[in-house]
C-alpha positions in Angstrom: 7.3 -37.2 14.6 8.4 -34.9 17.5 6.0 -32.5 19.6 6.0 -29.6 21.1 3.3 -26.8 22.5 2.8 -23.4 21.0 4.7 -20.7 23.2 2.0 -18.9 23.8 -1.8 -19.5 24.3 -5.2 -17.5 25.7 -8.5 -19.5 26.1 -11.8 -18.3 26.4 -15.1 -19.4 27.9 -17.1 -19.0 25.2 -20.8 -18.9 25.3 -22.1 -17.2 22.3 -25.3 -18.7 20.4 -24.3 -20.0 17.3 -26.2 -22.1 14.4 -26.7 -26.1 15.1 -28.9 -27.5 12.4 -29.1 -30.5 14.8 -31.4 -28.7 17.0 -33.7 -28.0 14.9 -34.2 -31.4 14.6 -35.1 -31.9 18.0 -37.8 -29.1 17.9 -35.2 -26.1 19.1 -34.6 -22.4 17.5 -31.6 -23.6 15.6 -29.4 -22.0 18.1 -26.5 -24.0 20.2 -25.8 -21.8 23.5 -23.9 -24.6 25.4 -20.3 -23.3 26.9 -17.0 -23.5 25.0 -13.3 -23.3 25.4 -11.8 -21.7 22.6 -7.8 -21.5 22.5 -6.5 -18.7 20.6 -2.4 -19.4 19.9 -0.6 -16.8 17.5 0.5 -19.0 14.7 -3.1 -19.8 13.9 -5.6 -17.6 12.2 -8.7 -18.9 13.4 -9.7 -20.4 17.4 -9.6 -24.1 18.2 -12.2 -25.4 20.1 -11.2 -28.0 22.8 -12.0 -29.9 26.1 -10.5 -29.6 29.2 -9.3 -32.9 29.1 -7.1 -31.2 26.4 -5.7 -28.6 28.4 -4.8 -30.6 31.2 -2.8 -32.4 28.8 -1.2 -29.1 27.0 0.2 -28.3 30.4 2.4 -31.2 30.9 4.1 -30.7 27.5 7.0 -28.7 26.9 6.7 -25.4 25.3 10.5 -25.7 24.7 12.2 -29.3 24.2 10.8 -31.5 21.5 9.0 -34.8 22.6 8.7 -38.2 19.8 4.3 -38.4 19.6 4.7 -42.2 21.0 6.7 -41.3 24.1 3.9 -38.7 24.7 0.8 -40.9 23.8 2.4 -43.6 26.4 1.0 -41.2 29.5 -2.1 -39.7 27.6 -4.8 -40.9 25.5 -3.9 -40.9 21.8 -7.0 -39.3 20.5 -6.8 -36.0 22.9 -2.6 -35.7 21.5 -4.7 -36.7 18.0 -7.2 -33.8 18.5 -4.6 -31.2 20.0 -2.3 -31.8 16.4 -5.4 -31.4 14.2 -6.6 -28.4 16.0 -2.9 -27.2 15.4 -2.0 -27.0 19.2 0.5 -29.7 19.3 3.1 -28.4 16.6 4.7 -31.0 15.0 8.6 -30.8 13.6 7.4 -31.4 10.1 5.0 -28.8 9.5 7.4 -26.1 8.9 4.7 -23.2 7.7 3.5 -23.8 11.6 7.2 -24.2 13.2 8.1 -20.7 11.3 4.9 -18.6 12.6 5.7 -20.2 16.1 9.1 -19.1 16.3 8.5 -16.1 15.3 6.7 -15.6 18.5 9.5 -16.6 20.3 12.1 -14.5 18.9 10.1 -11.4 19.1 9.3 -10.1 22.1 5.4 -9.3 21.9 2.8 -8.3 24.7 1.2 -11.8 24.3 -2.3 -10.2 24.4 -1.1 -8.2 21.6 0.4 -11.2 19.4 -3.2 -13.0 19.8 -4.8 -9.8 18.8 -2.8 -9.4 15.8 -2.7 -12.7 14.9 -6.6 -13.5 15.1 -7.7 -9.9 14.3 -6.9 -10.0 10.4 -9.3 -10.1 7.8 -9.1 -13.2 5.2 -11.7 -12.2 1.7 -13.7 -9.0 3.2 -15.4 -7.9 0.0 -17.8 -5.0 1.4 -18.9 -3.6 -2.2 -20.4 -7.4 -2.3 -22.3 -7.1 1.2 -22.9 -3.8 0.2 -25.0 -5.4 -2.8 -26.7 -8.5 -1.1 -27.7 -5.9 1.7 -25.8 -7.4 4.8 -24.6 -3.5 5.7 -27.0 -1.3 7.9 -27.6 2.1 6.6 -27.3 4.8 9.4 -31.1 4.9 9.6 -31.1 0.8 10.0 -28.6 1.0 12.6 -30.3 3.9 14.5 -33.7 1.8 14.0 -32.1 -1.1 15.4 -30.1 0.0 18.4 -31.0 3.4 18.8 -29.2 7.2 18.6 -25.5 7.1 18.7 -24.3 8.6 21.8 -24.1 12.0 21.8 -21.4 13.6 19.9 -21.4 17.2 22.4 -19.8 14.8 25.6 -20.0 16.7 29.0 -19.0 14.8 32.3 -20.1 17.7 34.2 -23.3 19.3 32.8 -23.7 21.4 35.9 -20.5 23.2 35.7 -19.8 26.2 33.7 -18.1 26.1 31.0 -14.8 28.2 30.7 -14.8 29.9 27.7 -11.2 30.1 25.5 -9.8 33.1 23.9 -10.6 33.8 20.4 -7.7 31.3 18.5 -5.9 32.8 16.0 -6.1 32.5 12.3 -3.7 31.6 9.9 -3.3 29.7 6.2 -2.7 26.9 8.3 -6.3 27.0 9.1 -7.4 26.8 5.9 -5.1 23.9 4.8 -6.8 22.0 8.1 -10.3 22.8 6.6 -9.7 21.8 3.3 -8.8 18.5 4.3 -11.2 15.5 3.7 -11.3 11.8 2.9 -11.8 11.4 -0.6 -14.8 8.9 -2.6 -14.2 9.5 -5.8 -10.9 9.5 -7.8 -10.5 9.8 -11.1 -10.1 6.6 -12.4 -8.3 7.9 -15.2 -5.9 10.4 -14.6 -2.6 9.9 -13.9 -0.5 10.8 -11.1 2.5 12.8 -12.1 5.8 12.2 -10.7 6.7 15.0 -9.0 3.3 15.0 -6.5 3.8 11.1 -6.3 7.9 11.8 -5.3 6.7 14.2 -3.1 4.2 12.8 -1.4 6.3 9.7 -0.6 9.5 12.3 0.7 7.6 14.4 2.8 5.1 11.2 4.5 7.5 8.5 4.5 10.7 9.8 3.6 13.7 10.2 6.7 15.3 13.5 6.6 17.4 12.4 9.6 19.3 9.8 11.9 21.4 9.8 15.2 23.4 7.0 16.5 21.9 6.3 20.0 24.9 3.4 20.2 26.9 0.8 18.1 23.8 -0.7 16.5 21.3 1.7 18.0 20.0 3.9 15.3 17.3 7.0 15.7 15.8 8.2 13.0 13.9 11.6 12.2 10.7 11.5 9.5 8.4 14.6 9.4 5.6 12.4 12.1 6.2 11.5 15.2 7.3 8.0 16.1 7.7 6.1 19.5 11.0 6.0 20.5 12.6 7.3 17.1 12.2 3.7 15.9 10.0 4.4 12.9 9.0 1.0 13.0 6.5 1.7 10.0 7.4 0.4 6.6 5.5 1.5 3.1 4.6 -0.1 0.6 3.5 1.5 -2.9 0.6 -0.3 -5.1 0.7 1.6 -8.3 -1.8 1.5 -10.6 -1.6 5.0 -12.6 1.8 6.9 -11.8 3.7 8.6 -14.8 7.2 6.9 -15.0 6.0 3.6 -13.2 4.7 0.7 -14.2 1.8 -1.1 -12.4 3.0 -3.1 -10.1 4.3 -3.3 -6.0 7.2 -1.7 -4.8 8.7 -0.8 -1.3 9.8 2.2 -0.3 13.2 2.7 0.4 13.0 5.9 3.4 16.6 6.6 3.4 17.0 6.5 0.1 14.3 8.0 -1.3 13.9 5.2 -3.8 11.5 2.6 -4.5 12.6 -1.4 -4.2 10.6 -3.2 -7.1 8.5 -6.2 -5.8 6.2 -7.1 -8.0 5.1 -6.4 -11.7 1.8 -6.6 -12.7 -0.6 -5.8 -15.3 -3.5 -3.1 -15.0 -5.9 -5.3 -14.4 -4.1 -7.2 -11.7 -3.0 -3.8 -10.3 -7.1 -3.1 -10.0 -8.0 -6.5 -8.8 -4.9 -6.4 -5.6 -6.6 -2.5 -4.7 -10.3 -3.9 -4.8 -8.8 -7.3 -2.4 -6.2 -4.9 -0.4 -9.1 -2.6 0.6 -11.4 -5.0 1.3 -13.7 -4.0 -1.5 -14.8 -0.6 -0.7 -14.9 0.1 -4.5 -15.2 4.2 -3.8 -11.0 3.7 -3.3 -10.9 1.2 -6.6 -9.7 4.4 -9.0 -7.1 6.0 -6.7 -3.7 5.8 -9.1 -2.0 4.8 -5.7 -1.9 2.7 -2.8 0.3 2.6 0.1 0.0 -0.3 2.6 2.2 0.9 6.1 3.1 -2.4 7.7 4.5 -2.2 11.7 8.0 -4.2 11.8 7.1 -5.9 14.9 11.0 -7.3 15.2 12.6 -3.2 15.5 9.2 -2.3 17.6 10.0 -4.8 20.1 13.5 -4.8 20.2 13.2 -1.4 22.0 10.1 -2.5 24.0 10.5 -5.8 25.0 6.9 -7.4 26.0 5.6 -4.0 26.4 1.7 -3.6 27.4 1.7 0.1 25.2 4.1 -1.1 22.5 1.4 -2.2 19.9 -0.7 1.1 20.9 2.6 3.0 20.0 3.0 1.2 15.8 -0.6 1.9 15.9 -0.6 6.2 16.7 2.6 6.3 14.1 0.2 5.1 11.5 -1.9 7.4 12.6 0.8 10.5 12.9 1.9 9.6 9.3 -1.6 9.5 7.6 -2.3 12.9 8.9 1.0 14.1 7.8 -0.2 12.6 4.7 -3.8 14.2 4.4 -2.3 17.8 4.5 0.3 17.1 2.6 -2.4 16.0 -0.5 -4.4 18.8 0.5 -1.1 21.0 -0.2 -0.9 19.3 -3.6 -4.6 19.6 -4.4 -5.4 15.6 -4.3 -7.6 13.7 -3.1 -6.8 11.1 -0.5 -8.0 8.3 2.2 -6.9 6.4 4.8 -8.6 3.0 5.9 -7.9 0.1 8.5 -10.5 -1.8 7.3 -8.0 -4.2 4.9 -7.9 -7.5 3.6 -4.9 -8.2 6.2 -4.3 -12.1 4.7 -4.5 -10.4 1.0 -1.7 -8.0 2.0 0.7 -10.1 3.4 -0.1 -12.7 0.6 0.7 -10.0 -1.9 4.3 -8.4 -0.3 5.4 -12.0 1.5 5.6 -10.4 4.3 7.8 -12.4 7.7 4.6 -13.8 9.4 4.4 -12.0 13.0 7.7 -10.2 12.6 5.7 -7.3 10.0 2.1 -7.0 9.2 -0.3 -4.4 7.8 -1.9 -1.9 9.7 -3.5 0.6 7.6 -3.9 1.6 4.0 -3.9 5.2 2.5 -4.1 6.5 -1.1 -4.2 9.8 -2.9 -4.6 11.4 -6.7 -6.6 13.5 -8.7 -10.6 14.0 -7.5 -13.2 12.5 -10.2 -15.9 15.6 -11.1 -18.4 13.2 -10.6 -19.7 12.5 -7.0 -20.7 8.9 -7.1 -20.1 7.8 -3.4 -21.2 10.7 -0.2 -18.2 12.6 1.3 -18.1 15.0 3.8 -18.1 18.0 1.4 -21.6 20.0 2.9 -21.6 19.8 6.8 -23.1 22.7 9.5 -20.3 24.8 11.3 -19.5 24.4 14.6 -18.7 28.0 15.3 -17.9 28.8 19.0 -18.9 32.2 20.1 -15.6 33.9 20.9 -14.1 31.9 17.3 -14.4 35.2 15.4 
């Protein structure tokens, strides 16, 4: 078996209270507060705790040449190399899931405080209709009883000044498309979605009306959002559950086409089940007849911005240019729609095999037809804010 280190890893001093049923034993709360290191490394999911004995010997292996485990245990004691492979820090040659996720990391040039990020920030089997039920979620009331009023939503840095009032703005039906727009609860969890809002919905969000060749190999490319750098780095991916024309199933969206790429077929209930794990069980999203899961391809994002502290910022405001462009687009069409980034992450890429570390989900939106039935609160009855000079 041959060795090597991860290319990249972050530790942490960790010193959080967390349960030890041993201490209880001994006549303590429960709780063990003792210090940690915990080593976060990009091709796992989950933090390794280790000694320093451990990282003294991470740092005299190669992150790049391969080493046989017996030349290495010669110089160090075989059951730190032993704990270093089972806490997946050592990567050996055979485990080729591991070997993949790590060289991914080293083809792509990430921010490496962005790759950990990314790579521990996921969610695995979220289900928050289930904590809903066994009552592990605070109400607003709970959470203002337990840590007091939210900060202040009217913010002033300088309450002393005087405020400069604006001119009156000016009014147009642009204004009213903006107010009509909401996050929707409550689809109808029968209706179908026809084909021409679904087609253009998916041309006028994710669809590219546009490229320019910066250079041989270099290619801009124009959508109705914004995008850093032209790249467009955002890919979409359509889980269809009730769409005239389609069957159930996944499918990928094919921008310059304006087609889709079929995935996946599945049944109706399958369909249901993947939108219940993809959104992490917040059932008031179950009935909506679509899906679409924008993944950032982290391979074209950082071919442009190579180990770039803002680049990860930048995938993150185009999924949130294109989910606006997509709520006033639904408004347009008189449907209903949401956008979430609280996602089953693991589900996701389970579900569209996506390229571990090279794409991965950000944030998921949906749209259709409203239910008339008003099961789960929206923000439908609110008090104005109505400056004096608004007219």
């Amino acid at each position: 078996m041959r060795l090597r280190r991860c290319t990249h890893l972050m530790v942490e001093l960790d010193q959080e209270p967390r349960f030890e049923f041993s201490t209880l034993l001994s006549g303590g709360d429960g709780l063990d507060r003792s210090p940690r290191w915990r080593a976060y490394a990009p091709h796992l999911t989950e933090p390794a705790t280790i000694g320093l004995e451990a990282l003294a010997l991470l740092q005299t292996v190669s992150r790049d040449d391969w080493v046989a485990r017996e030349d290495l245990e010669r110089g160090q004691a075989a059951d730190v190399v032993a704990a270093l492979l089972a806490a997946g820090l050592l990567i050996p040659d055979s485990d080729a899931e591991a070997v993949a996720r790590d060289q991914a990391a080293r083809d792509i040039a990430w921010w490496p405080p962005a790759l950990i990020a990314h790579a521990h920030g996921g969610w695995g089997d979220v289900d928050i209709q289930a904590r809903n039920q066994s009552g592990l979620m605070l109400s607003s009331q709970q959470m203002v009883d337990a840590f007091g009023a939210a900060p202040e939503p009217a913010y002033r840095r300088s309450p002393a000044a005087e405020p400069v009032a604006l001119a009156a703005p000016a009014r147009s039906d642009f204004d009213e498309l903006l107010a009509a727009r909401r996050t929707c609860r409550n689809f109808d969890g029968a209706a179908v979605l026809g084909r021409t809002d679904f087609a253009t919905m998916m041309r006028r969000v994710w669809g590219a009306i546009g490229t320019r060749e910066l250079a041989p190999g270099a290619v801009a490319v124009k959508k109705n959002s914004p995008a850093g750098g032209g790249l467009h780095a955002v890919e979409a991916y359509v889980l269809v559950q009730r769409v005239e024309g389609l069957a159930p199933g996944i499918y990928h969206y094919l921008a310059m086409e304006h087609a889709l790429e079929p995935l996946r077929t599945l049944t109706a209930e399958d369909a249901a089940s993947w939108a219940h794990r993809f959104v992490a069980g917040q059932d008031w999203f179950n009935n909506a007849p679509v899906m679409v899961v924008m993944t950032a391809r982290f391979d074209r994002l950082f071919w442009k911005y190579r180990r770039h502290t803002k680049a990860w910022r930048v995938v993150h405001l185009d999924v949130g240019h294109l989910s606006q462009t997509m709520y006033l687009s639904a408004t347009e069409r008189g449907l209903g729609c949401f956008v979430t980034a609280a996602i089953n992450d693991r589900a996701v890429e389970e579900a569209l095999a996506l390229p571990a570390l090279r794409e991965g989900p950000i944030a998921i939106v949906g749209f259709g037809a409203r239910s008339g039935e008003v099961r789960t609160m929206e923000l439908e009855v609110f008090e104005p804010v109505r400056p004096a000079n608004a007219g």
